[in-house]
C-alpha positions in Angstrom: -89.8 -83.4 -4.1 -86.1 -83.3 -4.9 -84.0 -84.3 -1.9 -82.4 -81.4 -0.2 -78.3 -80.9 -1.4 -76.4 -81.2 1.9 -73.8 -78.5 2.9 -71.1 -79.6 3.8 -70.1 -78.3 7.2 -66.5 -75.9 7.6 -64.3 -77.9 10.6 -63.8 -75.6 13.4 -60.6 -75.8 15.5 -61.0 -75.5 19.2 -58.2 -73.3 20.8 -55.2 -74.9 22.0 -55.2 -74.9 25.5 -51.6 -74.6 26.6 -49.1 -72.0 25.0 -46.3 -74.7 24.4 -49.6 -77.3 22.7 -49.8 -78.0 19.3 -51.9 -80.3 16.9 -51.1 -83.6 15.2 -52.7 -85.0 12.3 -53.6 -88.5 12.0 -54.3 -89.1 8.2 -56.5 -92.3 7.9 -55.8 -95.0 5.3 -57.5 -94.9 2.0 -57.2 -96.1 -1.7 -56.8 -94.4 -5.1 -58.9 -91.1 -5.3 -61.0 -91.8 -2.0 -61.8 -88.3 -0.3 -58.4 -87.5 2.2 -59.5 -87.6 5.8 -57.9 -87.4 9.0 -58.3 -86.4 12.5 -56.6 -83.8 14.7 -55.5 -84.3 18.7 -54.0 -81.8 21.1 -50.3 -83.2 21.8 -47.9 -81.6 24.7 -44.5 -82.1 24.2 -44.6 -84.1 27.8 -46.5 -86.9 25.8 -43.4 -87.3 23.2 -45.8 -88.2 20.8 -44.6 -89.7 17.7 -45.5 -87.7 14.1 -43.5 -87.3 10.4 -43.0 -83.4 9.6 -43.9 -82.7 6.2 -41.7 -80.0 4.4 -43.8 -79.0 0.9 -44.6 -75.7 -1.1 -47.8 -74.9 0.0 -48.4 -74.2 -3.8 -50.9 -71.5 -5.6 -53.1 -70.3 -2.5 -55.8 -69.8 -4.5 -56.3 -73.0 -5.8 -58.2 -74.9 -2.4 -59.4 -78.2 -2.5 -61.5 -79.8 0.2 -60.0 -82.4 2.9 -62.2 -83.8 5.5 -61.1 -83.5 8.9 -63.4 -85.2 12.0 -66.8 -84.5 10.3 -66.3 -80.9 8.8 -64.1 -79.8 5.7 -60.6 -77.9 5.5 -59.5 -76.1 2.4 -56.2 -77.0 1.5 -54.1 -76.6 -1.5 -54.2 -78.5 -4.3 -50.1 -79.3 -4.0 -50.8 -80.4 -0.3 -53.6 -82.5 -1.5 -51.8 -84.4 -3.6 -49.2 -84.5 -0.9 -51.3 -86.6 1.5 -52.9 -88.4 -1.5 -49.0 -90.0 -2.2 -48.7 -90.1 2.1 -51.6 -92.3 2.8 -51.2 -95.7 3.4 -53.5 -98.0 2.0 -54.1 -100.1 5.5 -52.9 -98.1 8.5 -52.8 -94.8 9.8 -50.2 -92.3 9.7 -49.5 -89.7 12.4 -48.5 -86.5 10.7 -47.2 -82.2 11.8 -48.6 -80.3 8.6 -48.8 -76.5 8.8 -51.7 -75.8 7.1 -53.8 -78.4 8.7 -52.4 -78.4 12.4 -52.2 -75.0 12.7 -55.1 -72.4 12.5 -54.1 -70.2 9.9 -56.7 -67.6 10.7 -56.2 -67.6 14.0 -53.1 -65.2 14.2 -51.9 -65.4 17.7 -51.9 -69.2 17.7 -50.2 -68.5 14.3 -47.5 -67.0 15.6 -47.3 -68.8 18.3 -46.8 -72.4 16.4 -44.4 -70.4 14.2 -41.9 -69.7 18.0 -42.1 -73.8 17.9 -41.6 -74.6 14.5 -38.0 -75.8 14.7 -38.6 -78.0 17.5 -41.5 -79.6 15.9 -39.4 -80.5 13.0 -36.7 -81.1 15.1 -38.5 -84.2 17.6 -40.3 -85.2 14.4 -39.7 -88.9 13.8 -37.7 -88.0 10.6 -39.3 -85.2 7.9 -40.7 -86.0 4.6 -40.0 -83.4 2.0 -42.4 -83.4 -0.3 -41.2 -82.4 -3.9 -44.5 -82.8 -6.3 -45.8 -85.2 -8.5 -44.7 -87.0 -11.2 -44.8 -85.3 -14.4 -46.7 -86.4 -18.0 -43.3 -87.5 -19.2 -43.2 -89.9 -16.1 -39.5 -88.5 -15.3 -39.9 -88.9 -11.5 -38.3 -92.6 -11.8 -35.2 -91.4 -13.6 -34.7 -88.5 -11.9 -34.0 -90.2 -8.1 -32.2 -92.7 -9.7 -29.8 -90.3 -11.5 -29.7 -88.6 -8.3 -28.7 -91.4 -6.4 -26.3 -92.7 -9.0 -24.4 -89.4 -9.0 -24.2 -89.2 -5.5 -23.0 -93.0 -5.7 -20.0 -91.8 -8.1 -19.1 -88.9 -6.1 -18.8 -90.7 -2.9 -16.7 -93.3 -4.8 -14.0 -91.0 -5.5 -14.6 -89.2 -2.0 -13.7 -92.2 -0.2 -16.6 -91.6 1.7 -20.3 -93.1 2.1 -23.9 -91.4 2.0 -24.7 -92.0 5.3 -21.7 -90.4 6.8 -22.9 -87.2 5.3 -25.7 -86.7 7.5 -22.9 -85.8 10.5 -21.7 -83.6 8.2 -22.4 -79.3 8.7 -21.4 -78.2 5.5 -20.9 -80.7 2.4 -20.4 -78.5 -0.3 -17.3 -76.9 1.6 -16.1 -79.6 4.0 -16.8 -82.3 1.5 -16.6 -81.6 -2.0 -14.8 -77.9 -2.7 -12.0 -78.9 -0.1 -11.4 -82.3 -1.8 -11.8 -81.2 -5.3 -8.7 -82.2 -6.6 -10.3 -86.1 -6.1 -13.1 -85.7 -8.0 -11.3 -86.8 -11.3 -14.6 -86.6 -13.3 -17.3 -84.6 -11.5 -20.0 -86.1 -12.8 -20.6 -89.8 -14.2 -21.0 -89.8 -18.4 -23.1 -88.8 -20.8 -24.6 -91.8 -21.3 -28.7 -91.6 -20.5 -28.7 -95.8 -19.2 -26.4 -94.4 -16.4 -27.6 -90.7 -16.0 -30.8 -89.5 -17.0 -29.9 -85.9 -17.2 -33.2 -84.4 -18.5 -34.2 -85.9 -15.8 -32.0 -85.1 -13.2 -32.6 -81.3 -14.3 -36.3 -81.5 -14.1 -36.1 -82.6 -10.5 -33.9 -79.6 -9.5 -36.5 -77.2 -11.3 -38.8 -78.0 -8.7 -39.4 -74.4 -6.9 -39.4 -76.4 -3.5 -36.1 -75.4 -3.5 -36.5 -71.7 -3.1 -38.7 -71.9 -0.1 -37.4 -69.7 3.0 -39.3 -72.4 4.7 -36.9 -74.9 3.7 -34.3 -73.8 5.5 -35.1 -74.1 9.0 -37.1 -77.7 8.2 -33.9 -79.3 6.5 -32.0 -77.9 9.0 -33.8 -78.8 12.5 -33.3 -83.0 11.8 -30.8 -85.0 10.1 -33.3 -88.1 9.2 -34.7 -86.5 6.2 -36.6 -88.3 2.7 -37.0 -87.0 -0.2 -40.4 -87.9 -2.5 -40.8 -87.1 -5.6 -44.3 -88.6 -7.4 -43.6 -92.3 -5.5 -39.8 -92.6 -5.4 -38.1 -92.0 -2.4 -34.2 -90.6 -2.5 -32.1 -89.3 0.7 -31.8 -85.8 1.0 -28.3 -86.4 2.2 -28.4 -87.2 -2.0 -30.1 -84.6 -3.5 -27.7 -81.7 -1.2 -24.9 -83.9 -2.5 -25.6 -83.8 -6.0 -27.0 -80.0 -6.3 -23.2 -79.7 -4.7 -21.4 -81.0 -7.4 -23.7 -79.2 -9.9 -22.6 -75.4 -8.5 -19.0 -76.8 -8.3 -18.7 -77.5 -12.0 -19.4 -73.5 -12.6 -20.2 -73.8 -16.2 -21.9 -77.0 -16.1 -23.4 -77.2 -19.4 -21.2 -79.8 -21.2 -18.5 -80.3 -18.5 -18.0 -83.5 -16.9 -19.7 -85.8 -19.1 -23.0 -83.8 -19.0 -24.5 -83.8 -22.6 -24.4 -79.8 -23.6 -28.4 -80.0 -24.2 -28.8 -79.7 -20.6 -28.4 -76.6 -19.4 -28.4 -76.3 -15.6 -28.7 -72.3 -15.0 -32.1 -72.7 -14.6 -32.3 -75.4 -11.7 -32.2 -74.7 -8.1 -28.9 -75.9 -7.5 -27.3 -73.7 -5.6 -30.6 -73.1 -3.3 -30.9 -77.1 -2.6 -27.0 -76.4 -1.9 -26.8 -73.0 0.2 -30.0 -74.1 2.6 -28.6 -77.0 4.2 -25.1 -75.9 4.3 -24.1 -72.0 4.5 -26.9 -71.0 6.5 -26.5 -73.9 9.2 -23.4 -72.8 10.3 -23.8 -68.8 9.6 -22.5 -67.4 13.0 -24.0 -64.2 12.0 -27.4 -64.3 11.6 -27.4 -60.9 9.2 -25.8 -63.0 7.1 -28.6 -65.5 7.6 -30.9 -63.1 6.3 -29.0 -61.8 3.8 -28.7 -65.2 2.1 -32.3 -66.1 2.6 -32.9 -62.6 0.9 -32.3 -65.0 -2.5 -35.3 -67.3 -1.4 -38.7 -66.9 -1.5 -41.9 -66.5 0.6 -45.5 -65.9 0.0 -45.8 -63.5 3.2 -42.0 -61.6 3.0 -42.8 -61.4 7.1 -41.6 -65.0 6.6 -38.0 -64.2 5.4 -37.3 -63.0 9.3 -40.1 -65.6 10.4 -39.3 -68.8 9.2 -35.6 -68.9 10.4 -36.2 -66.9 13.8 -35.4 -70.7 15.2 -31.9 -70.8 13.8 -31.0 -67.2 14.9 -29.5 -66.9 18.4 -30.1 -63.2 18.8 -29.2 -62.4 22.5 -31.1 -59.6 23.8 -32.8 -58.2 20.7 -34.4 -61.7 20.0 -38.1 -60.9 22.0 -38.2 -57.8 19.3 -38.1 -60.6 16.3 -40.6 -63.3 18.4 -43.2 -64.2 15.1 -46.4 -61.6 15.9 -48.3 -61.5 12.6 -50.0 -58.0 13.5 -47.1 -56.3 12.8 -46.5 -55.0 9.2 -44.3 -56.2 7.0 -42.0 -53.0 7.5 -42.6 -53.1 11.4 -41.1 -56.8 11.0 -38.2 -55.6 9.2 -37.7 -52.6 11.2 -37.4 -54.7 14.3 -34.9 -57.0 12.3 -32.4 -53.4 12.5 -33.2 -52.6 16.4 -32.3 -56.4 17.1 -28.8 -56.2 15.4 -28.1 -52.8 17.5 -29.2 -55.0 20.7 -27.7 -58.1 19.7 -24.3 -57.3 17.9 -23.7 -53.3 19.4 -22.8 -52.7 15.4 -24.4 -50.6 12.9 -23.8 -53.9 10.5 -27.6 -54.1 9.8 -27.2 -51.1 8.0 -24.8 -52.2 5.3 -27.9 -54.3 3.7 -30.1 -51.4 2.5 -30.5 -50.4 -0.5 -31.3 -47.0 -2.4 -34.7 -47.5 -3.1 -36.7 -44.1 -2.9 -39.9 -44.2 -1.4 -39.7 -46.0 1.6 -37.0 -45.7 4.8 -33.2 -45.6 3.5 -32.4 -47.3 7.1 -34.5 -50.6 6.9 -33.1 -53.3 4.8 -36.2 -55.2 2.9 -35.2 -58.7 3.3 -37.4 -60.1 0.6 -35.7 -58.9 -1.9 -32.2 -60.8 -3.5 -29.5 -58.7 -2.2 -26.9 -58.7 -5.0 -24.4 -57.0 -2.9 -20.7 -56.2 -2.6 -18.7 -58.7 -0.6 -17.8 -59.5 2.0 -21.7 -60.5 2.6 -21.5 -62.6 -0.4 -19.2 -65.1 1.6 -19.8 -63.8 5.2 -16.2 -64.0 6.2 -15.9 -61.1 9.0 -13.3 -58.1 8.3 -10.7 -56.5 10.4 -12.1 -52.6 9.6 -13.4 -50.3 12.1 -13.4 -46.9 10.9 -14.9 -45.6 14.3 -12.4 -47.3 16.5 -13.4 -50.1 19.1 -16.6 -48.3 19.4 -20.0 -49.8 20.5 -23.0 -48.3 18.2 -25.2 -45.4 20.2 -28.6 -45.3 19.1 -32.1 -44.3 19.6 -35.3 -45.9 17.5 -38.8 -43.9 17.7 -40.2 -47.0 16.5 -43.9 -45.1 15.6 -42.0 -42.8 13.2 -39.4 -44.9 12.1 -36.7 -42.5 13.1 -33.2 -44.2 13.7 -30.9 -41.8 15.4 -27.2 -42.4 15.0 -23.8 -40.9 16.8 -20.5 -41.2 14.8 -18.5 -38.8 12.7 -18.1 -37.1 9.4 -15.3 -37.8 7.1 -16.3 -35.1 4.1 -18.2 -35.1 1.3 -17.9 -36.4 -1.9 -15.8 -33.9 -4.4 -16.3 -36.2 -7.8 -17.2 -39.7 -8.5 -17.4 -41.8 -11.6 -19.9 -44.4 -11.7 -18.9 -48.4 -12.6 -20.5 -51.7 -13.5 -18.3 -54.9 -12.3 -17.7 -55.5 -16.2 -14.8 -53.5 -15.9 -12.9 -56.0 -13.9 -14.1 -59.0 -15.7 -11.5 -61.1 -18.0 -9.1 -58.8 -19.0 -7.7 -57.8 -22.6 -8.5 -54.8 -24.5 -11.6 -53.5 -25.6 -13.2 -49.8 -26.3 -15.0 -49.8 -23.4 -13.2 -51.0 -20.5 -10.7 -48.9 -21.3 -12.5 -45.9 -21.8 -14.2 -46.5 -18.3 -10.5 -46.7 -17.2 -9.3 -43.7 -18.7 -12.3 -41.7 -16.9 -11.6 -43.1 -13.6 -7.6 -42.7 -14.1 -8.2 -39.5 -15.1 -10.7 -38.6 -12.1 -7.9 -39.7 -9.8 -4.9 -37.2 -11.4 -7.6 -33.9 -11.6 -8.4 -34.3 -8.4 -5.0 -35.0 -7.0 -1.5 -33.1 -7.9 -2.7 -33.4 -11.4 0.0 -34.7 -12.1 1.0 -37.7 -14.6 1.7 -40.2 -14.3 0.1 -41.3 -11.2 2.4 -41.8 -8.0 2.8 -45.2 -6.5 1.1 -44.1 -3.8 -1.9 -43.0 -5.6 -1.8 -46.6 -7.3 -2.4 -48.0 -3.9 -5.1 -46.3 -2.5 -6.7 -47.2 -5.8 -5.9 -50.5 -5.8 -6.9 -51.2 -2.2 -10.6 -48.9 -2.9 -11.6 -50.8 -5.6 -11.3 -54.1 -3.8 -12.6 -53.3 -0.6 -9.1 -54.5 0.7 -10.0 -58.1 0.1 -7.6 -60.8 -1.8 -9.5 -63.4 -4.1 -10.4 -65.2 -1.0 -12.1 -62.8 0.6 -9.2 -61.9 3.0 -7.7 -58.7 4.0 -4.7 -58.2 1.6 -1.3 -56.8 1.7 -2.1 -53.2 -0.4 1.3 -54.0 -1.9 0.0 -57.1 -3.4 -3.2 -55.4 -4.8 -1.7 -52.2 -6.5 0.8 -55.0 -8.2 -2.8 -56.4 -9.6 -4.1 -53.4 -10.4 -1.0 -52.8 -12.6 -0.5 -55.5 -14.3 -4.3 -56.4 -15.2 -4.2 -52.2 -16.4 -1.6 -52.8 -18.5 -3.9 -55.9 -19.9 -6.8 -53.7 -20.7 -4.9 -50.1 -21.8 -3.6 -49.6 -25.0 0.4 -49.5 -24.5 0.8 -45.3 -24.7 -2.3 -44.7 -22.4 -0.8 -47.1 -19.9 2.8 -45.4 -20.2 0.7 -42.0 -19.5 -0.9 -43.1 -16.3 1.1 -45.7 -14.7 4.5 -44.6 -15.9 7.6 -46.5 -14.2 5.8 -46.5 -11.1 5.2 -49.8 -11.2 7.8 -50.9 -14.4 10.2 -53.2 -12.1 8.1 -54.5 -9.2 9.9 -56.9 -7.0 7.2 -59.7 -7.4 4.7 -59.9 -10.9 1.3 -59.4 -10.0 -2.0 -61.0 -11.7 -3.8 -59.8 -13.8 -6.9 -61.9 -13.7 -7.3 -62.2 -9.9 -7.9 -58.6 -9.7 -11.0 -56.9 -7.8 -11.6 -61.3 -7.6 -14.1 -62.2 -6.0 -15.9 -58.7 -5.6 -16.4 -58.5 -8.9 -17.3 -61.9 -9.8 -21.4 -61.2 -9.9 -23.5 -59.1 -11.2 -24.3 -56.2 -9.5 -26.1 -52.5 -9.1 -24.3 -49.7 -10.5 -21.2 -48.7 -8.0 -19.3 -45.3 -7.2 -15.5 -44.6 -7.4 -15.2 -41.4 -5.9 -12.7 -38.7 -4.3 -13.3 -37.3 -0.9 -12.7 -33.6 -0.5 -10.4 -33.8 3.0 -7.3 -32.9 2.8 -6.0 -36.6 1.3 -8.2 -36.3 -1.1 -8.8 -40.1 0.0 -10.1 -42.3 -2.8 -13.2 -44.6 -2.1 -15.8 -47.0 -3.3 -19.7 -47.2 -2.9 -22.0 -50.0 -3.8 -24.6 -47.5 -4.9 -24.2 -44.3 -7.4 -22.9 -41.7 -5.7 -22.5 -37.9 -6.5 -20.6 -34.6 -5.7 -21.8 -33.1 -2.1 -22.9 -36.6 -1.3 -21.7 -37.0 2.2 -19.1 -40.4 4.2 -20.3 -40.5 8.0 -19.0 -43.1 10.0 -21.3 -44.4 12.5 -20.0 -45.6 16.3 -19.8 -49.2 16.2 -19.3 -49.7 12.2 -17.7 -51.9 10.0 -18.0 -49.5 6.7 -18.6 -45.9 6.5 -22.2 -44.8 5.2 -22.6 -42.4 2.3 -25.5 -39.8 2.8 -27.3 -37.9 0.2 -29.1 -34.5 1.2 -32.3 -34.6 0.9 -33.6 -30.9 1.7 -34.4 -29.4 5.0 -31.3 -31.1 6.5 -32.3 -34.4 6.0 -30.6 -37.0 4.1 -30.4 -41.0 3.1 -28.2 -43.6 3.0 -27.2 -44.7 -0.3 -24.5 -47.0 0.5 -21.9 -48.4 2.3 -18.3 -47.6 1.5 -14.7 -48.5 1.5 -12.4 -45.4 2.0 -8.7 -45.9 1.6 -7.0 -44.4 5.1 -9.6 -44.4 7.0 -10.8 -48.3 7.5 -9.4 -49.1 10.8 -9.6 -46.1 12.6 -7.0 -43.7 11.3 -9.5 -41.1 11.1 -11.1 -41.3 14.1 -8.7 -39.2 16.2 -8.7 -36.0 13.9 -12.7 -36.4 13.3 -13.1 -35.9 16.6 -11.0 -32.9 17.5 -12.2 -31.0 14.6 -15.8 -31.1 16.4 -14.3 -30.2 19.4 -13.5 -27.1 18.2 -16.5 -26.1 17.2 -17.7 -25.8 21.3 -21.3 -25.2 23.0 -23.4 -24.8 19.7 -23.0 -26.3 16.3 -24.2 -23.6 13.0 -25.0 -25.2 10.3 -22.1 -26.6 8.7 -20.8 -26.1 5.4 -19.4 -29.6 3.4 -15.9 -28.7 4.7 -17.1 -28.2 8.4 -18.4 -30.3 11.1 -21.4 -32.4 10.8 -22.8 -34.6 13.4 -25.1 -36.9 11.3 -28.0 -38.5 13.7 -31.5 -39.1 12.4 -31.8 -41.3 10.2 -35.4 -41.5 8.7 -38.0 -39.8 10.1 -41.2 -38.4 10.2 -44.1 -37.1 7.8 -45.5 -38.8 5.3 -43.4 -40.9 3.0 -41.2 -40.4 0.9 -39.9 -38.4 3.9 -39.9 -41.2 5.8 -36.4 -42.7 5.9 -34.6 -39.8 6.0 -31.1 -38.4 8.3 -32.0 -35.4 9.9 -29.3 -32.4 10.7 -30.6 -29.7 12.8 -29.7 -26.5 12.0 -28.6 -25.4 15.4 -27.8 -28.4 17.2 -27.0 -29.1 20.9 -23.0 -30.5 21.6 -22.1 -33.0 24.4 -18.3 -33.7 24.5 -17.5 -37.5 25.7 -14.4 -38.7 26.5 -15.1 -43.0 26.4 -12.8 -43.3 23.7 -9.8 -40.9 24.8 -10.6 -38.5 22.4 -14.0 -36.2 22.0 -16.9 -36.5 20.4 -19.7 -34.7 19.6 -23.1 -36.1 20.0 -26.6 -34.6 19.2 -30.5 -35.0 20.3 -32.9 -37.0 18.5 -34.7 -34.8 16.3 
């Protein structure tokens, strides 16, 4: 009789027993392709118990290979497999911290509770051990840490500084290499493959490690950190270094000795340079977000998740505590309630985007938010539209209804619609300057109509278009940006359409402007299709929207904002965001005082308002069954409170 197969038997975890315990893995010595086993013990963090943390992609999840742990099996990935295949030592053991192994995955509260101590596991670790993958079939792993290492080499030679004093440093692309630019003579060794391997070098910073959300808080938590790809080892301190020098040569493709055959666009550059460097020292943990919006995660709970240990956020931080039970949109709904906790600003509002179908108040922070500054580069801005106000705001968190108190500016009386080509380069071509024309000519109908346009006009324009920022991302003098605008027009016009518009306006300016720093850096990316549009007040105030925008579209400043919101009607009173705005005259408070009085005169009840009457905008999203859900809410007859917190009145509503 044939002997009976035996069945392997599944390991079984036994529940942690305190709420601040977690496992460590001890991964037993072995030789070649002899089966991976190890052993798990309960550790408090009393015992300061000594363990590597392993940083890796967990890899495709549906390709599970078998690990023995104790006397049952673990399905693991294939990636983390071959992980602890490279990690084994051949004669002693080796205490390790690996997610998928110490931590139940299918237990979620334990899940989520490992997740709150992530950043101090990686953080007491020993050092970490980032794990980049194998060695490929053209055996390039070799080459590629030594190119790694020899580029670093050469760019700390003309630094004047050494690798190991970069691992005190919080921010080497900045602090190290785009500050001291002017010494990198060449920024990267020759062409010559004995002293750089390039293919090589651009293989190894293909490797989609990179792009893990995960990687950011584990990099970040400990500076004794080791790189390994296949069996060679290289400094992390290196590889950040290196991917550095890659985003600082822009168009890197033949420039500074690299041979033109390797094309960098495709590497991971700027992710191996961002994680370790940006989002360390991001005060503002929106911003956080919204940089880790450009990395990826193979639950998108994990974009908030996996760097809720580097975000300090105050009050609202118990609403963003990792609870995998919630949904995906509960997470990121939570993420908005936090920021009106934490920060008393309507700032988390600014990340949305005009997606149909789902809430127009909730910012989905898995996906790349290819935005208008000044989120790009997270330096803060002087506006406040509404004054030194603190946001008001209620959240029926079962409905998803956000309900806002601010002010109406008007509505939108035309727009013309934009792509950030227009700004790029300069000279003449068909069609920037027939998008000029149209916006030119949108500004003189809905003004005197009048030609040419007045200085003044100019201005506004000038200042709308970029968002008040200088090509540092600083608040400009308006003077300095109309001068801009005026000279780069007069690069892309033909020479009669420019004397039409601009006229001597602008002929004999005291200082010459420039052309190609115009709308710089705004403009600089790619982006969504953007709104300049004229208000229908009494200024007929010029704006800007990061999101198409049309006529009876509505600006509404919220209490506690840092841009105004535009607001499309959406039937039965309700409406969504589309966008956040600039509006020229109105950005630090100007219009706050004369907002306000006008609803004051309205008194005890509010009609319904027409677009050149009062509206006080408060529910935002709301009830019934999607698409509905998401939307701002006016009722028809509406309830008025008159406040006087901020010298002047205001008009509030009820929740709806």
């Amino acid at each position: 009789m044939e002997a009976q197969r035996e069945v392997p038997v599944l390991y079984e975890y036994s529940s942690l027993q305190h709420a601040t315990s977690f496992r460590v893995a001890t991964l037993l010595p072995g030789r070649g392709d002899e089966p991976i086993r190890c052993t798990l013990e309960e550790v408090q963090w009393s015992d300061e118990r000594q363990y590597e943390a392993i940083s890796y992609a967990w890899g495709d999840p549906s390709m599970k290979v078998p690990i023995l742990v104790h006397n049952g099996t673990l399905k693991v990935t294939r990636n983390l497999q071959t992980a602890l295949f490279h990690l084994r030592h051949q004669e002693t053991p080796r205490v390790l911290w690996v997610d998928a192994i110490c931590t139940n995955q299918s237990d979620i509260p334990e899940r989520g509770a490992q997740v709150r101590q992530m950043r101090r596991i990686f953080e007491t670790a020993t050092s970490v051990v980032i794990w980049l993958g194998p060695d490929n079939e053209g055996r390039q792993a070799a080459d590629a840490v030594r190119g790694v290492q020899r580029i670093a080499e050469h760019a700390c030679q003309q630094l004047g500084i050494t690798l190991d004093s970069l691992a005190s440093v919080e921010q080497v692309y900045h602090s190290v290499l785009f500050q001291h630019r002017d010494r990198l003579v060449t920024l990267l060794p020759g062409d010559d493959d004995d002293l750089v391997p390039w293919a090589a070098v651009l293989w190894f910073y293909q490797h989609a490690y990179f792009t893990r959300v995960w990687v950011i808080q584990e990099i970040n938590a400990n500076r004794r950190r080791i790189v390994l790809c296949g069996p060679h080892a290289v400094s992390w301190d290196a590889v950040e270094l290196v991917a550095g020098c890659v985003v600082l040569a822009s168009t890197f493709a033949g420039a500074g000795g690299a041979p033109a055959t390797c094309d960098f666009s495709d590497a991971f550059c700027w992710w191996a340079s961002t994680a370790p460097s940006e989002l360390r020292q991001a005060g503002n943990w929106l911003h956080v977000l919204y940089l880790a919006s450009n990395f990826a995660a193979t639950d998108p709970r994990d974009v908030v998740y996996g760097l809720r240990g580097m975000m300090d956020c105050g009050d609202g931080g118990r609403l963003l505590d990792p609870d995998y039970s919630k949904t995906t949109l509960q997470v990121y709904r939570d993420v908005v309630e936090a920021s009106l906790v934490h920060y008393k600003t309507t700032n988390a509002l600014l990340y949305v985007a005009a997606v149909e179908g789902r809430p127009s108040w909730i910012p989905f922070w898995n996906e790349a938010m290819l935005f208008r500054n000044p989120f790009r580069f997270g330096n803060p801005m002087p506006w406040r539209p509404a004054g030194g106000s603190e946001a008001r705001w209620t959240v029926d968190r079962d409905n998803y209804i956000l309900s806002l108190e601010g002010f109406y500016l008007g509505a939108v009386q035309a727009a013309e619609p934009y792509y950030e080509t227009v700004f790029r380069g300069g000279g003449q071509s068909s069609h920037v300057a027939e998008t000029w024309q149209r916006l030119l000519d949108l500004l003189a109908a809905t003004g005197t109509g009048e030609l040419p346009l007045s200085e003044d006009t100019l201005v506004a324009c000038a200042t709308s278009f970029c968002y008040g920022q200088d090509e540092t991302c600083q608040p400009a003098e308006e003077a300095t940006l109309a001068r801009n605008f005026v000279v780069y027009l007069k690069s892309v016009l033909h020479h009669d359409d420019f004397a039409k518009y601009i006229g001597s306006a602008f002929s004999d300016p005291k200082e010459e402007g420039h052309d190609t720093v115009f709308g710089k850096p705004v403009w600089d990316f790619e982006y969504p299709e953007s709104s300049f549009f004229i208000l229908d007040d009494e200024s007929r105030s010029p704006g800007c929207c990061i999101a198409p925008v049309a006529p009876r579209d509505v600006v509404f400043v919220p209490l506690g904002c840092t841009y105004p919101l535009v607001l499309r009607a959406n039937g039965d009173g309700r409406f969504r965001i589309r966008g956040y705005c600039f509006v020229h005259g109105a950005m630090r408070g100007e219009r706050q005082t004369s907002a306000t009085s006008s609803m004051s005169e309205v008194g005890g009840l509010a009609r319904l308002p027409s677009a050149r009457e009062l509206l006080s905008v408060q529910q935002f999203a709301g009830g019934g069954k999607p698409p509905e859900r998401g939307l701002l809410h006016i009722r028809p007859s509406l309830k008025v409170d008159f406040q006087r917190s901020m010298q002047s009145e205001r008009m509030t509503g009820h929740a709806w």
